[in-house]
N, C-alpha and C positions, 0 to 999 in steps of 0.2 A: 507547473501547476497542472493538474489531472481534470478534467472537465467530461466526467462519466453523468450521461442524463438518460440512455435508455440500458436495456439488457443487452442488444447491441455491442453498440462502443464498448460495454463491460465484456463481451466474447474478444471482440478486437484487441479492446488493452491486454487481457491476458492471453491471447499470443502472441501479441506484443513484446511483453513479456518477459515469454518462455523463448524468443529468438534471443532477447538481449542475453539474458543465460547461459543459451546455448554458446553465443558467439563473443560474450565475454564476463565470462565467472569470476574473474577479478575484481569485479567495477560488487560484486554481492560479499556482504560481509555473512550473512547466514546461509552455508551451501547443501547443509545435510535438513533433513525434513522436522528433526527434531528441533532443531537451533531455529528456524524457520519460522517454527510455530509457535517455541517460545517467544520469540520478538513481536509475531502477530498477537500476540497474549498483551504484555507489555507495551505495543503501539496501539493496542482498541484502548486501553487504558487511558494511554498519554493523548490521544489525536485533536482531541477539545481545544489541548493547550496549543497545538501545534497551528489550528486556525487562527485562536487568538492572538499567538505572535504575529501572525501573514496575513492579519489583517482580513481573513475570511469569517465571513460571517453565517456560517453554516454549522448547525445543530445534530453534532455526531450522534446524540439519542433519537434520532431520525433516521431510520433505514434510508438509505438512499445508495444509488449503484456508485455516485462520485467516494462516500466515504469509505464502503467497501474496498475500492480500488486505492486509496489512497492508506487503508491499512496493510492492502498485501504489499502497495508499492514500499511502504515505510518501513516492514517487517523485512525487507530482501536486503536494506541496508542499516537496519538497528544494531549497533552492539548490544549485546547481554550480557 
């Protein structure tokens, strides 16, 4: 679970990240920027439901740096 509360932690997590990437591109199912962005497409869509199941109860029509973070995280391993 992703716990993004300031701008901060959101620079942190995505170099976070962009090491996990670097250091292991396997673990990503979308590696080119187009596939990438499709899945970021398709997970801002889906991420309502994704708290609903995990029992988070957090309002993705709400700008916040945690949902942010938790769609590029969702988008690095979404199939399309």
């Amino acid at each position: 679970m992703i716990n993004i509360k300031t701008r901060e932690e959101f620079i942190i997590f995505l170099k976070e990240l962009l090491e996990e990437y670097k250091e292991h591109p396997e673990n990503w199912e979308n590696k080119n920027i187009k596939d990438f962005f499709e899945a970021m497409i398709i997970y801002s869509d889906s991420v309502q439901q994704y708290y609903k199941n995990t029992n988070q109860f957090i309002n993705a029509d709400e700008a916040q740096w945690k949902v942010f973070a938790d769609i590029i995280k969702g988008a690095s391993i979404y199939e399309i």
